[in-house]
C-alpha positions as CSV (number, residue, x, y, z in Angstrom):
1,X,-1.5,-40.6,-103.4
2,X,1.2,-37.4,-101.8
3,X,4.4,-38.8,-102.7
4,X,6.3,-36.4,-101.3
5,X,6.5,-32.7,-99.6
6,X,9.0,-30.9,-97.6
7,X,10.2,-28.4,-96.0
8,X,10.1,-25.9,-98.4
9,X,6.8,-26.3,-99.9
10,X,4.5,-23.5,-100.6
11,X,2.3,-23.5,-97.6
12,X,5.5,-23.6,-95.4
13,X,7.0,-20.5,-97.4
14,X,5.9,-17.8,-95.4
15,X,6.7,-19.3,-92.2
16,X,10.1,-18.4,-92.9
17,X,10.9,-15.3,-94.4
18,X,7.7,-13.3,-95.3
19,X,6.0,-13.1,-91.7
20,X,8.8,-12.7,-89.5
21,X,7.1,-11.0,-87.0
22,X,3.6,-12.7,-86.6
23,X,3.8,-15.8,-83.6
24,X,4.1,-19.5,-85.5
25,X,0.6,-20.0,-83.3
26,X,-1.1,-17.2,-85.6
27,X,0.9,-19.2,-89.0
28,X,-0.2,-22.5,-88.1
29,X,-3.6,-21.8,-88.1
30,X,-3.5,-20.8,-91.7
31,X,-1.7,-23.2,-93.3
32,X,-3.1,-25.5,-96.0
33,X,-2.2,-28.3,-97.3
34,X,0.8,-28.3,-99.9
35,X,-0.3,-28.9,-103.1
36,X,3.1,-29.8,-104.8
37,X,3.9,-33.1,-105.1
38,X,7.4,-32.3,-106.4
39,X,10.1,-32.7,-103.9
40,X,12.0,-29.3,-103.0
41,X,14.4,-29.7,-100.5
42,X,15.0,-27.0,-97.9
43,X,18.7,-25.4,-97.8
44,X,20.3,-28.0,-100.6
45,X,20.2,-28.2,-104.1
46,X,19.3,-31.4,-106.1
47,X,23.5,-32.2,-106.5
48,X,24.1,-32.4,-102.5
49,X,20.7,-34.5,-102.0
50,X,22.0,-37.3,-103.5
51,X,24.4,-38.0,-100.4
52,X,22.4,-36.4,-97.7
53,X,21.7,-39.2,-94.7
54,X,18.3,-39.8,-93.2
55,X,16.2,-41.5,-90.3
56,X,13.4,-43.2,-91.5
57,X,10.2,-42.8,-89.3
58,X,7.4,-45.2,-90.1
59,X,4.0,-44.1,-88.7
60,X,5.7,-40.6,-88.2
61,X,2.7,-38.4,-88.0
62,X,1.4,-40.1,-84.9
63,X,1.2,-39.2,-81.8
64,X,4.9,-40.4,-80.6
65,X,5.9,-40.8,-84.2
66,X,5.6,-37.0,-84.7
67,X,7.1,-35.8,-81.6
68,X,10.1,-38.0,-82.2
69,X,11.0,-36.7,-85.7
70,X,10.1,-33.0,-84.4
71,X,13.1,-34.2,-81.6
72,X,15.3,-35.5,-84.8
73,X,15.3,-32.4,-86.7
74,X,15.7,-30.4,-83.9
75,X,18.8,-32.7,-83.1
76,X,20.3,-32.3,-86.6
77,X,18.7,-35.5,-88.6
78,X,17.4,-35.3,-91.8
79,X,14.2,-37.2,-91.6
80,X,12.1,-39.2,-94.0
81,X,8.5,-40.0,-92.8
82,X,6.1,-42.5,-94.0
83,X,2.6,-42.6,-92.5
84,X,-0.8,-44.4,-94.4
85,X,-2.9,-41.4,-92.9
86,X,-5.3,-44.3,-91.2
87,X,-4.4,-42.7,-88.0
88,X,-3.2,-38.9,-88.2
89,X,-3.3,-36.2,-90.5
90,X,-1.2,-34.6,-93.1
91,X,-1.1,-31.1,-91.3
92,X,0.8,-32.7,-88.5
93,X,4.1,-32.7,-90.7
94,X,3.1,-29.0,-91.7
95,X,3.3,-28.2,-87.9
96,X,6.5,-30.4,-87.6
97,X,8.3,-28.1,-90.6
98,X,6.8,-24.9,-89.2
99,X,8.4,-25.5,-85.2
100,X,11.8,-27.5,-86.3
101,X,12.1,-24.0,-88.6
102,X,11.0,-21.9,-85.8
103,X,13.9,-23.8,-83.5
104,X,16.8,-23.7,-85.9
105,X,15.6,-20.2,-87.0
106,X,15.9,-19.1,-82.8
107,X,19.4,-21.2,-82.6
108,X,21.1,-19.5,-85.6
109,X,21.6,-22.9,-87.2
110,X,20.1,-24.4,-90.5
111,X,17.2,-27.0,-90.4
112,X,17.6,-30.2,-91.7
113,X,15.6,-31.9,-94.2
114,X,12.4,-33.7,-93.7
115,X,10.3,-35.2,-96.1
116,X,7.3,-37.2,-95.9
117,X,5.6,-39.8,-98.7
118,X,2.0,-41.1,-97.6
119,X,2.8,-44.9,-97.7
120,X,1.7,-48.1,-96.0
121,X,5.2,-49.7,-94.4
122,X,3.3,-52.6,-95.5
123,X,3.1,-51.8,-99.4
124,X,6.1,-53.8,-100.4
125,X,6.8,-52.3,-104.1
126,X,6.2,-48.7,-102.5
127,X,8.6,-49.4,-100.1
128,X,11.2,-50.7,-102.3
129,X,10.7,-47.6,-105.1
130,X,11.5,-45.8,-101.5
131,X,14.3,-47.3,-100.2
132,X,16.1,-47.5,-103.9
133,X,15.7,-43.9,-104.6
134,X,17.9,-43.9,-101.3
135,X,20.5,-45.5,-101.9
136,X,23.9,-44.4,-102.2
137,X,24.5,-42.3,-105.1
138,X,27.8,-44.2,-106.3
139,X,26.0,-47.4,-105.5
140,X,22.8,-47.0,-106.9
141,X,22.8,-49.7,-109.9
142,X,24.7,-52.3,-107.3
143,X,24.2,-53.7,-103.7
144,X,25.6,-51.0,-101.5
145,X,25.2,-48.9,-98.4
146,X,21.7,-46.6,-98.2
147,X,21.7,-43.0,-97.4
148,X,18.7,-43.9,-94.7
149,X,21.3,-44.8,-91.6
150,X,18.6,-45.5,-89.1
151,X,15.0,-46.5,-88.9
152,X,13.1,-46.0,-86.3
153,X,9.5,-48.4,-86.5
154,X,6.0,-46.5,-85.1
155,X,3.7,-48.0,-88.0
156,X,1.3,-50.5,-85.5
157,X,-2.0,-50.6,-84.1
158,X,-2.2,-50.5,-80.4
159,X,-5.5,-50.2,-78.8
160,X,-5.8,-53.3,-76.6
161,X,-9.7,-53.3,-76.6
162,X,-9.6,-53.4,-80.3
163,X,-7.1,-56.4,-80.2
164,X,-8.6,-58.9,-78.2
165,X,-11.9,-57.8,-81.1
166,X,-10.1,-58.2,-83.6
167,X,-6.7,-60.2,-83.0
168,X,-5.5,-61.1,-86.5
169,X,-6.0,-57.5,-88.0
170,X,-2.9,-57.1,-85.2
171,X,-1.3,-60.1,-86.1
172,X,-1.4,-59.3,-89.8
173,X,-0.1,-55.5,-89.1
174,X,2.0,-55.9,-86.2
175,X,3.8,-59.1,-86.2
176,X,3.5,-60.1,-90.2
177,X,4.3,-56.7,-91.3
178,X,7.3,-56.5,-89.7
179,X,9.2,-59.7,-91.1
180,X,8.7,-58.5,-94.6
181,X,9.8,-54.9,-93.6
182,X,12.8,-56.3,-92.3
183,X,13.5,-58.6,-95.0
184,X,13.2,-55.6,-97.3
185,X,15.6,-53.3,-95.0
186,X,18.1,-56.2,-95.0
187,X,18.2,-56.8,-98.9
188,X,19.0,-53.0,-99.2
189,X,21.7,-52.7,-96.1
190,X,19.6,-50.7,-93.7
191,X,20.0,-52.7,-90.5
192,X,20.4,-49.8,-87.5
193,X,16.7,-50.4,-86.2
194,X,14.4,-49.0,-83.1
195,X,11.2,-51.1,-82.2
196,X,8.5,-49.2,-80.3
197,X,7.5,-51.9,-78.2
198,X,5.4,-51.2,-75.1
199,X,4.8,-51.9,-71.1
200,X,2.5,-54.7,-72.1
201,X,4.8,-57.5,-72.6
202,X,5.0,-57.5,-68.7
203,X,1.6,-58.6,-68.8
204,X,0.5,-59.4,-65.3
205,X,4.1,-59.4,-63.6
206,X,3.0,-55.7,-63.4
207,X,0.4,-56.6,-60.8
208,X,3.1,-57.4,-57.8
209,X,3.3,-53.7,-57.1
210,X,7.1,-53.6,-58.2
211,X,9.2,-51.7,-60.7
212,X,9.4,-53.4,-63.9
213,X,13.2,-54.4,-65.2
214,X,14.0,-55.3,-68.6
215,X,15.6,-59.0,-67.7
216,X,11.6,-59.2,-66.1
217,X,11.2,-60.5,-69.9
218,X,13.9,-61.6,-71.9
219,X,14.5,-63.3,-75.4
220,X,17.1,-65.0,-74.5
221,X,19.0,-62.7,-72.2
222,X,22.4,-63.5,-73.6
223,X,21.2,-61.4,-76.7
224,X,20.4,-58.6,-74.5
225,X,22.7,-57.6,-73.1
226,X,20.7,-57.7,-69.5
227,X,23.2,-59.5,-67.1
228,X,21.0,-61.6,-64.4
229,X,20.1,-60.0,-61.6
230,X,19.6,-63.0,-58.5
231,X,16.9,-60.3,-56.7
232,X,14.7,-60.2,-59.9
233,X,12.1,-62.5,-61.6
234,X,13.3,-63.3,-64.9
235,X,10.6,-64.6,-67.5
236,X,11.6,-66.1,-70.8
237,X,8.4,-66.0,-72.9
238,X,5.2,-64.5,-73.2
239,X,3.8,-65.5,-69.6
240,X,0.8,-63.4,-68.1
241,X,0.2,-61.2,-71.6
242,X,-3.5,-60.1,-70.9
243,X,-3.9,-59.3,-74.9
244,X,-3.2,-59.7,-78.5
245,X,-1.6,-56.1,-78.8
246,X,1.1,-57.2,-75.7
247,X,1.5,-60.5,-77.6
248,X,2.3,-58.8,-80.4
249,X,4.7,-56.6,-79.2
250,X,6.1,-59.5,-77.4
251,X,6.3,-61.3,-81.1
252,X,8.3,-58.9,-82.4
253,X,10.6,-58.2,-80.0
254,X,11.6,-62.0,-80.0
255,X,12.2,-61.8,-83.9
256,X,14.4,-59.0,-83.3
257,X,16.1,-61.0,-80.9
258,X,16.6,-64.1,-83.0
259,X,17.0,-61.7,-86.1
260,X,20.2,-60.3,-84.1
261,X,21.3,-63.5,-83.1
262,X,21.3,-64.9,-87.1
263,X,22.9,-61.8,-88.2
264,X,25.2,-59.6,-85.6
265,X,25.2,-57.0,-88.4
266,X,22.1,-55.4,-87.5
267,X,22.2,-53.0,-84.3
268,X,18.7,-53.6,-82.7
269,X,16.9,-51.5,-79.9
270,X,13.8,-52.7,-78.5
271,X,12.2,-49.7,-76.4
272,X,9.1,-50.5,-74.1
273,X,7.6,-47.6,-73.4
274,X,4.9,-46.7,-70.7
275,X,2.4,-44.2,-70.8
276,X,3.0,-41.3,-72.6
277,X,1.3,-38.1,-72.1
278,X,1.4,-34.4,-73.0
279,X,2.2,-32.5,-75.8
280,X,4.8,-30.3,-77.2
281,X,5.6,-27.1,-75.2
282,X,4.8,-24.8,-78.1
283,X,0.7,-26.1,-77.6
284,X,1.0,-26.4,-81.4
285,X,1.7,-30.1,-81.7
286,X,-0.4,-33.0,-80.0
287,X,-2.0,-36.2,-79.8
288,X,-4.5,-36.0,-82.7
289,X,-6.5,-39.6,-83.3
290,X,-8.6,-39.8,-85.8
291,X,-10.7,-42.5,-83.8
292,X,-11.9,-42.6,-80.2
293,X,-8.6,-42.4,-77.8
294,X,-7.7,-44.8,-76.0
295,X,-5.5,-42.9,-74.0
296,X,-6.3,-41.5,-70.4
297,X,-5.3,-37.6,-71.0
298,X,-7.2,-37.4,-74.2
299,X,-10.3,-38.7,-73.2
300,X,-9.8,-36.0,-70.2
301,X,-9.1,-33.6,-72.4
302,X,-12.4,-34.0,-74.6
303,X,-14.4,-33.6,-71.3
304,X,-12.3,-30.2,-70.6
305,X,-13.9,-29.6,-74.2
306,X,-17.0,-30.4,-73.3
307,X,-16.7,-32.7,-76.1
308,X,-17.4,-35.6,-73.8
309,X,-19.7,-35.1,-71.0
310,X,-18.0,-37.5,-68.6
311,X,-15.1,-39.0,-68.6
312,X,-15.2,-43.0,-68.0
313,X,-13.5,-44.5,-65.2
314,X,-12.0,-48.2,-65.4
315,X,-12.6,-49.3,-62.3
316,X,-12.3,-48.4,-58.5
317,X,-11.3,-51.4,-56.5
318,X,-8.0,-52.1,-57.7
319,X,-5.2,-52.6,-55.2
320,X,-3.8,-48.9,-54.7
321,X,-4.4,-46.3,-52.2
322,X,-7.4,-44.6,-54.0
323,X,-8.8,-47.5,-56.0
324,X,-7.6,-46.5,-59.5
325,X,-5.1,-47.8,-61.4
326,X,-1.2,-46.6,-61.4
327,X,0.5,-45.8,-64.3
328,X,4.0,-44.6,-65.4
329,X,3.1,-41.3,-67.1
330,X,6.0,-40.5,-69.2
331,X,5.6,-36.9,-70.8
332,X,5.9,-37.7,-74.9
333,X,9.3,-35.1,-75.3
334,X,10.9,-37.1,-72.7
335,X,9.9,-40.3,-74.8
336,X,11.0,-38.8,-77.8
337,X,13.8,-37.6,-77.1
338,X,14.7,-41.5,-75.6
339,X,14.4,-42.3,-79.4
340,X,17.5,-40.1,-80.0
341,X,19.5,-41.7,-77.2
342,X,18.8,-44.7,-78.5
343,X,19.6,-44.3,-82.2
344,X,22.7,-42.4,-81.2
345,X,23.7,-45.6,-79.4
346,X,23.2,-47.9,-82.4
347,X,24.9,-45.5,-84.4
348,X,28.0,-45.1,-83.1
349,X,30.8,-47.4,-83.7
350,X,31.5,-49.1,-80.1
351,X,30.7,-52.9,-80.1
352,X,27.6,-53.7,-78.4
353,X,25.0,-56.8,-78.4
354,X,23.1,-56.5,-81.6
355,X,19.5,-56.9,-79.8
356,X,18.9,-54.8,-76.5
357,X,15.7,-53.8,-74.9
358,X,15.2,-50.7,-72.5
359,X,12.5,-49.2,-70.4
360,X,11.3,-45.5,-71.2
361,X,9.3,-44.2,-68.5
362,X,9.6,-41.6,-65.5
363,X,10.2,-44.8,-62.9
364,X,7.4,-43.2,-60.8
365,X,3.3,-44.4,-60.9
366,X,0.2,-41.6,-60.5
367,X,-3.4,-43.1,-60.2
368,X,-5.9,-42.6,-63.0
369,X,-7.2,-39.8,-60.0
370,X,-4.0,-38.1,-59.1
371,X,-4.3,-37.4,-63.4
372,X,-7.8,-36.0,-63.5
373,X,-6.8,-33.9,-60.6
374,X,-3.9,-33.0,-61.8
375,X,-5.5,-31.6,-65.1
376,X,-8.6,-30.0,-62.8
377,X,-5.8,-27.5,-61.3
378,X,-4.0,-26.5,-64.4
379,X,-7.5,-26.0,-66.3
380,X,-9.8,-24.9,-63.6
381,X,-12.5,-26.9,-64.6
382,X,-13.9,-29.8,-63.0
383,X,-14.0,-33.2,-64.9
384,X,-16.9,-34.8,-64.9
385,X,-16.5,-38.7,-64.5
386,X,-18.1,-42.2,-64.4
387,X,-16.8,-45.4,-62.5
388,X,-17.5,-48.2,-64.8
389,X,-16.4,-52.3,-65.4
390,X,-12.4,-52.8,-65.8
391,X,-11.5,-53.0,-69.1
392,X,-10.2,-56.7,-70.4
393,X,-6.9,-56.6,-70.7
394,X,-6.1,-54.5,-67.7
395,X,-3.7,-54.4,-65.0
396,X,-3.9,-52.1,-61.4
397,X,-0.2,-51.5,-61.5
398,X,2.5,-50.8,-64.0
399,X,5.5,-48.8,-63.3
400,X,9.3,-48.9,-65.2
401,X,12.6,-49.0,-63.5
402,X,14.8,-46.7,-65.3
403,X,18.3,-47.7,-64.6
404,X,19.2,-49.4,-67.6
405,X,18.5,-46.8,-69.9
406,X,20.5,-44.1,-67.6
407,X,23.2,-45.9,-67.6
408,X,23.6,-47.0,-70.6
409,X,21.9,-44.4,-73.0
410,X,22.4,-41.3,-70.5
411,X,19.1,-40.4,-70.8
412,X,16.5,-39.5,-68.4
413,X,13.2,-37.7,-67.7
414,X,13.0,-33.9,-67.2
415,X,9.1,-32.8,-67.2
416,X,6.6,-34.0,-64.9
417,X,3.0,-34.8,-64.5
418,X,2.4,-30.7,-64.2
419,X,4.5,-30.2,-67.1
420,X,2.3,-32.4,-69.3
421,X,-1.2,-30.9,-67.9
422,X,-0.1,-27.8,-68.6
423,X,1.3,-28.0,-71.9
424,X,-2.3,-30.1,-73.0
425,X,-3.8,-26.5,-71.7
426,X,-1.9,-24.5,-74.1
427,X,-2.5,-26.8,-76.7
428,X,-6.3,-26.1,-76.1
429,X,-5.8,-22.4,-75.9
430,X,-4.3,-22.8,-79.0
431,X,-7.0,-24.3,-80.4
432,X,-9.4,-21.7,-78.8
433,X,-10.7,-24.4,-77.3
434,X,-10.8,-23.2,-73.5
C-alpha cells in the first residue's frame, strides 16, 4: 500500500525548478508515478511539520474531492488526502501538486503542503495510525487537540442505479461508515466537519417545478439554524426519497443533526449539492471514473470521443418545455470553492448552530438538451443520441435556491453552463482527444 507522497516527490521535481519554461500541459503528460514512499514535505523541514495544520479530504482524488483540495491549496490549506483508489487514480494528486505549484509559483507566494496516504476512511486501525501521527506535537502521548482542524467527508458511493441494485453495499459504506468515522474523529478531538450530501434528499418535492430550500427537509429545524418560512413546505423526514443513495444521504445528515444536538462541540455543515459539471480551467484536471459515468457531461463527452456512439437519453415526456429533464448544473470550481466557504465558516470563532445544511447550486435549471447543445457549439461536433426508458430513481425537475448560502457563507456562482463546456473541450485537447 502508498502510504504517503507529497509535494516534493521525485516525479513532481522538475515541475518546479528544472523546466521552467515548458507549459505544465507538456509536464503533466510525463509524469509517473512517485516511487517514494517516504514523506518529504515541500518548503518545511521535518521540525516545523510537527505543528503544521491540515484539512483532511476523504475520497480526495475524486471528481469533487480533487477539485476541492486543488481550491484548498490554492486558498493556503495544507491538505491531507485519503482516497482507497476504488474510484480514481493516483496521478490525479500528481496533477493537483503540479497546478497548486503552478498557482502559487504565478502568485509569488509559497504552496502549502499536501499529502496523500491510499486508505479506506473505513479501515479503522489505518485511520487511527493516521489521525495519531497528527496530533499535536506537545500532546502526542495524551488526549489533546489534532493538527487536522477540519475535515471535509467525499469517501461514498453515489450512483443511484447502482443503489436501488445493491442497497446495503450503500448502507454499509455510506451510512455505517460514517458513525464509526465519527466516533474515531471525536475520540481524537477533530470535530469541525463538512458532509457532501446531495439534491436527492428532496426526493420528489423536486417534481413541483419550484426551487428547492433547505427548511424543504429538515432534521429538526431548530438544529439548523433554518428559521421557518410560512410560504414554504417544510418536511421532517425522509418523504418522497426515490432511492437508497438519497436515503442514505438523508441518514447521515440526520446523525449529524442529532450528533450536534448530543454534543454542541462539533461545528457541522451539511452541503447538498446539485449537479456538478466541468472541469478545471487549466483542461489538466477532470472527472476521471474508473467505471461507467453516471453523470450527464461525461457520458457526452465519451460520444465527442467517439468512445460511445450515442449518447443515451432518459426520457422525453417529462413535464418541461422540451421533454427532458431540468437540472441545476453547478460548474465543479464553483462547488469547490463552496467547500472553502463553508469550512471557513466552521472555523472561525463566532457562535453558530452546531448542525447547518446549505444548498450549492447555480439556482437556475438547463434541460438534459439545452446541455448536449450546449456542448455541440463549443465542440463542433454533433452528439449522437438515443431516447430511451426513465431511469428508476428519477425526477423531471430539480433546481436549488441559493439564498442561504449567500447570505450566510458569502458565496456564490461565477461560471456558467458555457464556461463548463468549454473547459471539458480543453480538457480533451489536452488529452489530444479532439
Amino acid at each position: 500500500m502508498r502510504q504517503e507522497s507529497s509535494l516534493s516527490s521525485p516525479a513532481l521535481s522538475g515541475i518546479n525548478s528544472s523546466r521552467p519554461d515548458t507549459p505544465l500541459s507538456d509536464q503533466l503528460s510525463v509524469l509517473d508515478t512517485p516511487a517514494t514512499e517516504r514523506s518529504i514535505l515541500f518548503g518545511q523541514d521535518e521540525q516545523q511539520s510537527d505543528f503544521e495544520q491540515f484539512v483532511l479530504v476523504t475520497g480526495g482524488l475524486g471528481f469533487i474531492g480533487s477539485h476541492t483540495s486543488l481550491e484548498l491549496l490554492k486558498a493556503g490549506y495544507n491538505v491531507l488526502i485519503i482516497d482507497n483508489l476504488t474510484n480514481a487514480f493516483y496521478s490525479v494528486f500528481e496533477r493537483i501538486l503540479a497546478l497548486a505549484e503552478d498557482h502559487h509559483r504565478s502568485c509569488g507566494t509559497l504552496c502549502p503542503t499536501a499529502k496523500f496516504h491510499e486508505i479506506d476512511f473505513r479501515d479503522l486501525p489505518a485511520m487511527e495510525r493516521l489521525l495519531d501521527d497528527y496530533r499535536d506535537q506537545i500532546n502526542r502521548l495524551q488526549t489533546g487537540h489534532s493538527r487536522i482542524i477540519g475535515v471535509i467527508h467525499f469517501a461514498a458511493f453515489k450512483a443511484v442505479a447502482e443503489s436501488i441494485q445493491a442497497p446495503l453495499k450503500y448502507y454499509r459504506n455510506n451510512v455505517s461508515g460514517l458513525v464509526e468515522f465519527l466516533e474515531l474523529l471525536g475520540e481524537h478531538n477533530i470535530r469541525n466537519f463538512i458532509f457532501s450530501s446531495s439534491a436527492t434528499v428532496y426526493g420528489t418535492l423536486a417534481d413541483r417545478g419550484e426551487q428547492l430550500r433547505e427548511q424543504n427537509c429538515t432534521h429538526p429545524p431548530d438544529s439548523q439554524g433554518i428559521r421557518k418560512d410560512p410560504d414554504s413546505i417544510m418536511v421532517p423526514g425522509c418523504i418522497g426519497i426515490t432511492n437508497p443513495y438519497g436515503r442514505t444521504k438523508w441518514m447521515c445528515e440526520a446523525i449529524l443533526a442529532d450528533l450536534a444536538v448530543s454534543n454542541p462541540d462539533w461545528s457541522i455543515v451539511a452541503l447538498r449539492y446539485f449537479n456538478p459539471i466541468g472541469c478545471d480551467s487549466s483542461g489538466l484536471l477532470g472527472e476521471d471514473p474508473k467505471g461507467t459515468p453516471s453523470n450527464l457531461l461525461p457520458a457526452v463527452v465519451k460520444v465527442v470521443t467517439g468512445e460511445y456512439e450515442q449518447l443515451s437519453v432518459f426520457g422525453n415526456d417529462w413535464e418541461t418545455a422540451d421533454g427532458t429533464a431540468i437540472r441545476d448544473f453547478i460548474h465543479v470550481t464553483d462547488l469547490a470553492r463552496g467547500h472553502i466557504a463553508a469550512l471557513s465558516s466552521v472555523l472561525d470563532e463566532e457562535p453558530k448552530e452546531a448542525f447547518r445544511v446549505f444548498n450549492l447550486g447555480t439556482g437556475s435549471g438547463h434541460s438534459v438538451k439545452e446541455v448536449i447543445e450546449a456542448m455541440e457549439s463549443i465542440s463542433q461536433k454533433p452528439i449522437a443520441q438515443k431516447v430511451v426508458e426513465r431511469r428508476p430513481g428519477d425526477v423531471g425537475y430539480c433546481v436549488a435556491n441559493v439564498d442561504k448560502s449567500r447570505k450566510e457563507l458569502g458565496w456564490k456562482t461565477e461560471k456558467s453552463l458555457t464556461d463548463a463546456c468549454e473547459d471539458l473541450h480543453r480538457l480533451l485537447q489536452t488529452r489530444g482527444c479532439c
